[in-house]
C-alpha positions, -999 to 999 in steps of 0.1 A, spaced: -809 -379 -149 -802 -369 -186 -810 -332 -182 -793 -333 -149 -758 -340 -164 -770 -312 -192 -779 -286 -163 -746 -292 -145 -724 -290 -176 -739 -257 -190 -736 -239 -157 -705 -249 -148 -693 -240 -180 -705 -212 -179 -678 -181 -173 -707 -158 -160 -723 -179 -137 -688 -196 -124 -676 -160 -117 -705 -161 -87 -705 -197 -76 -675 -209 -84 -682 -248 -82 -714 -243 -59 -738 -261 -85 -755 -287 -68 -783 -312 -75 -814 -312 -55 -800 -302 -23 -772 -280 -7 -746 -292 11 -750 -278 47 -726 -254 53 -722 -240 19 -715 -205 9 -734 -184 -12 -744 -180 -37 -750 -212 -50 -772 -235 -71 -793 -262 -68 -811 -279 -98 -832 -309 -105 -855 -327 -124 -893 -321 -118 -907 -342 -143 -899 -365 -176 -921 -370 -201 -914 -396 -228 -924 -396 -260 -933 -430 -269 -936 -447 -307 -955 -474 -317 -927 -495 -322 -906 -490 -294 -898 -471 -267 -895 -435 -268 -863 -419 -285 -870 -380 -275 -879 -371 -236 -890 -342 -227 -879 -329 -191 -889 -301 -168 -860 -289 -149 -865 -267 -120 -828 -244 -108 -826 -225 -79 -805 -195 -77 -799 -188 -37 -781 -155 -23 -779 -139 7 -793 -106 -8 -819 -100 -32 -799 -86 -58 -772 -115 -55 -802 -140 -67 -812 -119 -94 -781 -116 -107 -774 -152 -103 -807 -159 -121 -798 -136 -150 -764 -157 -157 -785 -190 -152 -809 -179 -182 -780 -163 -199 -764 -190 -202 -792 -217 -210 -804 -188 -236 -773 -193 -260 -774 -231 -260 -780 -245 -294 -786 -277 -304 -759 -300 -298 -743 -326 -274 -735 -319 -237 -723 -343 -213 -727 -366 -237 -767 -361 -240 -778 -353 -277 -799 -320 -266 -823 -306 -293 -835 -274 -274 -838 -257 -237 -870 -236 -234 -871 -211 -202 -903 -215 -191 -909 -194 -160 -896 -179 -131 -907 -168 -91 -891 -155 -61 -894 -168 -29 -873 -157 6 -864 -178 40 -865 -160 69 -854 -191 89 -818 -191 80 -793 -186 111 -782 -151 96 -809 -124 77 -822 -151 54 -817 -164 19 -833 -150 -14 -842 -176 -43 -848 -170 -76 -863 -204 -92 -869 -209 -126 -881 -236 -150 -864 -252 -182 -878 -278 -209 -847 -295 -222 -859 -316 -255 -831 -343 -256 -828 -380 -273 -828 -411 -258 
């Protein structure tokens, strides 16, 4: 839930990606109904780093974000102010969560043809965020 409030705080603070979502930065799922574009992000995996001595003081979490349009070239571009964004994050606190770095770590495309219009495009891509406990 950590790298959830960091996700959410980059983003939204983020004057390139607010300029296409506005406030539509969601977790896990959209709200039915929204516009587009949006975002939806969440947490695939945490891995702890345990210690002989106590529990572990560094996680390690995989963090999946969705970038949804209802062209192709709306979800690229959403994608490239997503990375943009987490690219220029340096060490430091966010949302209160002592971050040490946030990794990109890949990226695919995917379409849904079921949607009641022409569809929606997606752009996923996948973040390690190195934060303390």
């Amino acid at each position: 839930m950590r790298a959830a409030k960091v996700i959410y705080n980059i983003l939204a603070n983020s004057a390139g990606v607010s300029a296409l979502v506005s406030n539509r930065i969601s977790p896990v799922l959209l709200p039915q109904g929204s516009a587009f574009p949006a975002v939806v992000y969440s947490e695939v995996n945490i891995n702890a780093t345990p210690t002989k001595d106590s529990n572990s003081r560094l996680d390690f979490t995989r963090v999946q974000i969705d970038c949804l349009a209802t062209t192709y070239e709306g979800a690229s571009t959403l994608a490239d102010a997503v990375r943009s964004a987490l690219n220029v994050v340096t060490p430091g606190t966010y949302n209160g969560v002592n971050v040490f770095y946030i990794e990109f770590d890949n990226e695919q495309e995917f379409s849904d043809n079921a949607a009641d219009f022409d569809g929606i495009f997606q752009v996923s891509q996948d973040y390690i965020i190195s934060y303390s406990v």
